[in-house]
C-alpha positions as CSV (number, residue, x, y, z in Angstrom):
1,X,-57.1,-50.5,83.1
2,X,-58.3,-52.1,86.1
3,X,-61.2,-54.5,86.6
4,X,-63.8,-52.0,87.5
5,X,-62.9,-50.1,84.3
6,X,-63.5,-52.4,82.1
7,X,-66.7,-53.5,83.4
8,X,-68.0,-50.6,83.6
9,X,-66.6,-50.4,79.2
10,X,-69.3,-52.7,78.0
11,X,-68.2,-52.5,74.5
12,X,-64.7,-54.3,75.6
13,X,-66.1,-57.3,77.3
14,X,-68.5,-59.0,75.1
15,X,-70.3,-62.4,76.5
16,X,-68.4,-64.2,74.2
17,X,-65.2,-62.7,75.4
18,X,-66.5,-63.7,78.7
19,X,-66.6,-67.3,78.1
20,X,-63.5,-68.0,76.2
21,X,-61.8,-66.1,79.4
22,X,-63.7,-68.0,81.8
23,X,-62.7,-71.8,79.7
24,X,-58.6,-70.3,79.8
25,X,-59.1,-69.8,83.6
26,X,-61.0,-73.4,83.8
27,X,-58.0,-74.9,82.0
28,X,-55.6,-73.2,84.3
29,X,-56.7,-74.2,86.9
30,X,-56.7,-78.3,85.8
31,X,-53.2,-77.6,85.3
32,X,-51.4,-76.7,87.9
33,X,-48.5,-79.3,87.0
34,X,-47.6,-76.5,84.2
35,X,-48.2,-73.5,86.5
36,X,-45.2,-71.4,87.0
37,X,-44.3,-72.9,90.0
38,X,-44.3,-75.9,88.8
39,X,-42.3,-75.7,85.6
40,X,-39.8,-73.9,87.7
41,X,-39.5,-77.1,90.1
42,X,-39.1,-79.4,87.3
43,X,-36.6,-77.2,85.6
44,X,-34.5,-77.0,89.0
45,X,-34.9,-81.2,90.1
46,X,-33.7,-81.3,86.3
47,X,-30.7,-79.1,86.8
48,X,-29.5,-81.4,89.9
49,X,-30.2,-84.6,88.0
50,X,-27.6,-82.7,85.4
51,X,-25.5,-82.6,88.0
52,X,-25.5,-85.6,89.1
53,X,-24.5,-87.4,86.1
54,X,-22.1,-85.2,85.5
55,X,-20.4,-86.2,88.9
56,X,-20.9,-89.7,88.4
57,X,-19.3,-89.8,84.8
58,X,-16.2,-87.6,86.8
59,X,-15.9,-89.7,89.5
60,X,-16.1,-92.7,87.1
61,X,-13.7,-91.3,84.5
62,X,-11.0,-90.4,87.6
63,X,-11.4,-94.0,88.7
64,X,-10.5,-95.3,85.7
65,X,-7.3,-93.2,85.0
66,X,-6.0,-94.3,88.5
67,X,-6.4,-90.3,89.4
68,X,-7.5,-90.9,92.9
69,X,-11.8,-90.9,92.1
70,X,-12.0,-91.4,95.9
71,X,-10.4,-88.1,96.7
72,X,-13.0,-86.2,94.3
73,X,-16.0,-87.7,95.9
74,X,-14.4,-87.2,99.4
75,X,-14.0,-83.8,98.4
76,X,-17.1,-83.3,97.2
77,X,-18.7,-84.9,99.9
78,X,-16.7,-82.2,102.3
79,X,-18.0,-78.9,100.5
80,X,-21.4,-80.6,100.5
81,X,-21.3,-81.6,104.2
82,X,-20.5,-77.8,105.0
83,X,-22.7,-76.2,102.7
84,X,-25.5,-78.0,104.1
85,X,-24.5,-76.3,107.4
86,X,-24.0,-73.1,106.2
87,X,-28.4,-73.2,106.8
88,X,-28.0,-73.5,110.4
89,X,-25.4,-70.3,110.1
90,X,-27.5,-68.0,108.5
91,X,-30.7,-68.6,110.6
92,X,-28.3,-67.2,113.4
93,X,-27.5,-64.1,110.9
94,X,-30.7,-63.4,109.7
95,X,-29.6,-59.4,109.4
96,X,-27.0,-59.6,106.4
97,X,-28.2,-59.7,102.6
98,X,-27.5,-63.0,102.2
99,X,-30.7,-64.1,100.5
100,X,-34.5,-65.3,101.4
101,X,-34.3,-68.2,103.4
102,X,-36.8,-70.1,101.4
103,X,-33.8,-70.3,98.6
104,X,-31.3,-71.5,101.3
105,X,-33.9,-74.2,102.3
106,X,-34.1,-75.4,98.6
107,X,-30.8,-75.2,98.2
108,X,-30.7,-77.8,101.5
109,X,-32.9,-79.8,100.0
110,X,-31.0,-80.3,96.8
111,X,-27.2,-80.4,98.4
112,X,-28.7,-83.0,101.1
113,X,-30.2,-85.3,98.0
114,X,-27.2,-84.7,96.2
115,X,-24.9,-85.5,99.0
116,X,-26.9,-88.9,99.3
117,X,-25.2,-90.0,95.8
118,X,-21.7,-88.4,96.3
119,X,-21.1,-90.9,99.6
120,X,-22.6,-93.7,97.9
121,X,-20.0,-93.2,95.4
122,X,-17.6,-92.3,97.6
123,X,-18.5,-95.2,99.8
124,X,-19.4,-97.9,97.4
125,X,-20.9,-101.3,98.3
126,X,-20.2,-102.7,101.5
127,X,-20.2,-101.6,104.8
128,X,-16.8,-100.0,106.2
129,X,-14.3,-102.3,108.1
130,X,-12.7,-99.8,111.0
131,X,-14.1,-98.8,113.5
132,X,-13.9,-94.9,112.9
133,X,-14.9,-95.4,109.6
134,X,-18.0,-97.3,110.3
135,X,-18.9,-94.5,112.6
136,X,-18.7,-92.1,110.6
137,X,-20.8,-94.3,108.6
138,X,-23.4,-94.6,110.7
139,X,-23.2,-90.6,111.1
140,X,-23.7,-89.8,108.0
141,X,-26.7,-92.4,107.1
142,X,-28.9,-90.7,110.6
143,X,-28.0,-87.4,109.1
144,X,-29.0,-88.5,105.9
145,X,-32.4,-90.3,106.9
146,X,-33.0,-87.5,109.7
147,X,-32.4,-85.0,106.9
148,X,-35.5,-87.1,104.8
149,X,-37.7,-87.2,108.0
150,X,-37.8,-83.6,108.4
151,X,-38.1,-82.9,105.0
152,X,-41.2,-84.3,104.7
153,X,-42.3,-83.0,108.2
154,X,-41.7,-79.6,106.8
155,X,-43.7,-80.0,104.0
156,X,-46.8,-82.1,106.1
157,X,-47.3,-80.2,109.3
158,X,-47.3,-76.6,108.5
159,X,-50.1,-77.5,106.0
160,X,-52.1,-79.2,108.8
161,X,-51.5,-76.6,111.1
162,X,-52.7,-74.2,109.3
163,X,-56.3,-76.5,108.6
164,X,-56.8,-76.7,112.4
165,X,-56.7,-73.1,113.7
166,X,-54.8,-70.2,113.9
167,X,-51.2,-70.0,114.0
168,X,-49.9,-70.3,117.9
169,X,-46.6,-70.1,118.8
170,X,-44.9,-72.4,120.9
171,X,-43.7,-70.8,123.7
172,X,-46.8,-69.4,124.3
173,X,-48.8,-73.0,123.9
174,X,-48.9,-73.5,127.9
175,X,-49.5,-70.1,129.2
176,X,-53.0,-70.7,127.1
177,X,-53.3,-74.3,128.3
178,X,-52.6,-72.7,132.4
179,X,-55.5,-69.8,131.3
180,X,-58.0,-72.6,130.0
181,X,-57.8,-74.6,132.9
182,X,-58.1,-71.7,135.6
183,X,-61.3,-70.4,133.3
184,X,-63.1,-73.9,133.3
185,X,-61.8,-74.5,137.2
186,X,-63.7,-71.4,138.5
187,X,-67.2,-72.3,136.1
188,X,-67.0,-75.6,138.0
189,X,-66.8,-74.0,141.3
190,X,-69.2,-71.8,140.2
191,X,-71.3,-74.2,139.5
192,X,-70.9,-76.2,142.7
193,X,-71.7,-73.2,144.5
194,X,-75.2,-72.6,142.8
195,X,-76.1,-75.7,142.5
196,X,-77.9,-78.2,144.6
197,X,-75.9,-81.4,143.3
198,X,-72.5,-82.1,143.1
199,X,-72.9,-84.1,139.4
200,X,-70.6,-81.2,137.7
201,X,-67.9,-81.2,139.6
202,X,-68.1,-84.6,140.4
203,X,-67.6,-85.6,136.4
204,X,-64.7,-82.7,136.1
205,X,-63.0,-84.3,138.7
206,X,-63.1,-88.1,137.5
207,X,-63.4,-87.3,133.3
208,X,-61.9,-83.3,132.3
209,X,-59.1,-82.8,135.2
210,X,-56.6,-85.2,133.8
211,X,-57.5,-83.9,130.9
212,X,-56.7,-79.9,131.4
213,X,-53.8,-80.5,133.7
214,X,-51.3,-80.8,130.4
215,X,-50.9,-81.6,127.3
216,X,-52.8,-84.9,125.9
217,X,-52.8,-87.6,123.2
218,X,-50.0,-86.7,121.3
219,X,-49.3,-90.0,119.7
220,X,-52.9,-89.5,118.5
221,X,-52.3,-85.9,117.7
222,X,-49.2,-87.0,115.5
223,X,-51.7,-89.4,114.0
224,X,-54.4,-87.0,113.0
225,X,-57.0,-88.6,115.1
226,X,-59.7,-86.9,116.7
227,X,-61.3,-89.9,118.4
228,X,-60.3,-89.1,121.9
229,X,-61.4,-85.7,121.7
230,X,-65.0,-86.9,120.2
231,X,-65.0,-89.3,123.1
232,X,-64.7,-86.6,125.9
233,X,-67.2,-84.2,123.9
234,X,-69.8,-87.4,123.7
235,X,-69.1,-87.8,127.5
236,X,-70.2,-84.5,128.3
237,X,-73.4,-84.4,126.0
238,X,-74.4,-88.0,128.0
239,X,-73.9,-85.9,131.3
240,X,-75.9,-83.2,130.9
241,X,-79.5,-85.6,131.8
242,X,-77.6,-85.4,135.1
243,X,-77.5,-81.6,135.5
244,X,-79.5,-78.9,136.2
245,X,-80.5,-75.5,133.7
246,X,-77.6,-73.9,134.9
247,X,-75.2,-76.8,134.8
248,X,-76.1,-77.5,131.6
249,X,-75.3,-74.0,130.4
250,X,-71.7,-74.3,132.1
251,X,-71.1,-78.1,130.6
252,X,-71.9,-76.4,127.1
253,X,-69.1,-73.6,127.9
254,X,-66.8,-76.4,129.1
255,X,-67.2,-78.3,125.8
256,X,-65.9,-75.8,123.7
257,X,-62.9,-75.1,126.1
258,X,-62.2,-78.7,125.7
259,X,-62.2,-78.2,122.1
260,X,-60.2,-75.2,121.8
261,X,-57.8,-77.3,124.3
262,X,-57.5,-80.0,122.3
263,X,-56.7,-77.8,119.4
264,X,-54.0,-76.1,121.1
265,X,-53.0,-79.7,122.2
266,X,-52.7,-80.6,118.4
267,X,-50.0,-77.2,117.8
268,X,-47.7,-78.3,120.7
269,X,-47.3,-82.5,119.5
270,X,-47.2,-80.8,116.0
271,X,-44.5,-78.2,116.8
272,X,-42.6,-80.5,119.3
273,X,-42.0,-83.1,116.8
274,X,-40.0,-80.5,114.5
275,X,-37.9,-78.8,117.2
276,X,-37.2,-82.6,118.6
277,X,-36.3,-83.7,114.7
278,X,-34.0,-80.5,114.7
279,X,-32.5,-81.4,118.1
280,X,-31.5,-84.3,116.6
281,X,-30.7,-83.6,113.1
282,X,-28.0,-80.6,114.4
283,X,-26.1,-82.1,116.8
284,X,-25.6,-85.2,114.1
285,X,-24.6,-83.0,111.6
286,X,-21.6,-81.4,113.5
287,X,-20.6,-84.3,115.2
288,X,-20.2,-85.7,111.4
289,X,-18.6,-82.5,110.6
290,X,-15.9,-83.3,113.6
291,X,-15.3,-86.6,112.6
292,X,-14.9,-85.9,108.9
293,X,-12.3,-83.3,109.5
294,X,-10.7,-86.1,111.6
295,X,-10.9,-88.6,108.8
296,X,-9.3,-86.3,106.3
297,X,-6.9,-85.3,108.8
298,X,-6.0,-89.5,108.9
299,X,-6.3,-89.8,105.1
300,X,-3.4,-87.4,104.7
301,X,-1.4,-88.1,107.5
302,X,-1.4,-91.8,105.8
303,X,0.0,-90.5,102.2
304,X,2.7,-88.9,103.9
């Protein structure tokens, strides 16, 4: 029965009944640690602390017996190392039935935190002594923190995104940036042209040019501050003593240009920061790929 139907049942839905529903929802909702979602987090960050002991008490039990504990963690560390590539190799296959990426992206998450312990065991204290050795060590902590970085950029700047406009996609980002400028180029020259004074165009020139030419303040963007573009907008409102009706019409349009600008401003510094943290994250994960394959290759050829 759906919701209409039972409100139209009066006999079903008492004001009592009404209430207690109402204080369930009310509870629900202070609780969204014990929402589903939530339980099944805690149940899955428990199933990789399992894990994790369990390696550790393997590793430490093979150590012990003289069984070679190094090779299980180097192993380990190997399947790890190439399971956590195996993301980049599906986004390229996005056509077979190989799952929803949002599982492969948790499953990153918990084989990159995992393979944080498995080379600290594998490792132990100390920094490496060799040369090839203490580059691949330094390899695998920038994968490792790089790996941390984007995680939480992944988490941080879709959500702020999301709270400052519509969705825009990247590529697209200048071809809007190149429209706004031609729009508020021609209202200026417009402008000049109706107008007896030259304070318009005078203040484009000198204040909003730099300013629509490219992309601005992206260290500030990055920072979630808004201060430049409240500075430019106060500009303009200080200006408009200085202008005629007309002008004063065409400063107003220009002030929300600059604010849909500095919008799609925010979008590119957000969006360039991840495909940069990818640009580096990738090309440091194969590059320890190669030289692990290299230091097994050396591992064995030592044993004989």
């Amino acid at each position: 029965m759906d919701h209409n139907t039972r409100l139209a049942a009066g006999s079903i839905i008492s004001p009592q009944n009404v209430k207690i529903r109402a204080f369930a929802a009310s509870r629900h909702r202070r609780s969204p640690f014990m929402s589903s979602p939530g339980i099944r987090q805690l149940r899955n960050y428990a199933g990789l602390i399992v894990v994790a002991v369990v390696i550790v008490i393997a590793n430490g039990v093979l150590a012990a017996t003289l069984l070679h504990g190094a090779f299980f963690s180097g192993w380990m560390l190997a399947l790890l190392v190439v399971a956590l590539l195996s993301l980049n190799a599906r986004k390229k296959l996005p056509f077979l039935p190989l799952g929803p990426m949002s599982t492969w992206l948790r499953l990153h998450i918990r084989w990159g935190l995992l393979s944080g312990l498995v080379f600290g065991l594998h490792v132990g204290i100390g920094l490496p002594n060799g040369t090839f050795d203490g580059i691949l060590f330094g390899l695998f902590v920038m994968v490792f923190l790089s790996g941390l970085a984007g995680w939480m950029l992944t988490r941080a700047i879709p959500r702020r995104l999301t709270a400052r406009g519509e969705e825009v996609i990247f590529e697209r980002i200048p071809i809007f940036l190149h429209r706004i400028r031609g729009e508020v180029e021609q209202l200026v020259s417009q402008a000049a042209t109706a107008s007896e004074t030259s304070a318009l165009p005078d203040f484009y020139r000198s204040r909003l040019q730099p300013f629509f030419q490219q992309p601005r303040h992206m260290l500030r963007h990055l920072l979630h501050s808004q201060q430049p573009r409240q500075s430019l907008l106060l500009e303009i409102k200080n200006q408009r003593r200085f202008l005629d009706a007309h002008e004063r019409d065409v400063a107003d349009v220009i002030a929300d240009r600059v604010r849909i600008k500095d919008d799609l401003d925010y979008h590119f510094a957000l969006q360039l920061t991840l495909k940069l943290w990818l640009f580096i994250h990738i090309p440091l994960s194969y590059s320890l790929l190669v030289f692990g394959v290299f230091h097994v290759l050396v591992v064995y050829a030592f044993l004989g």
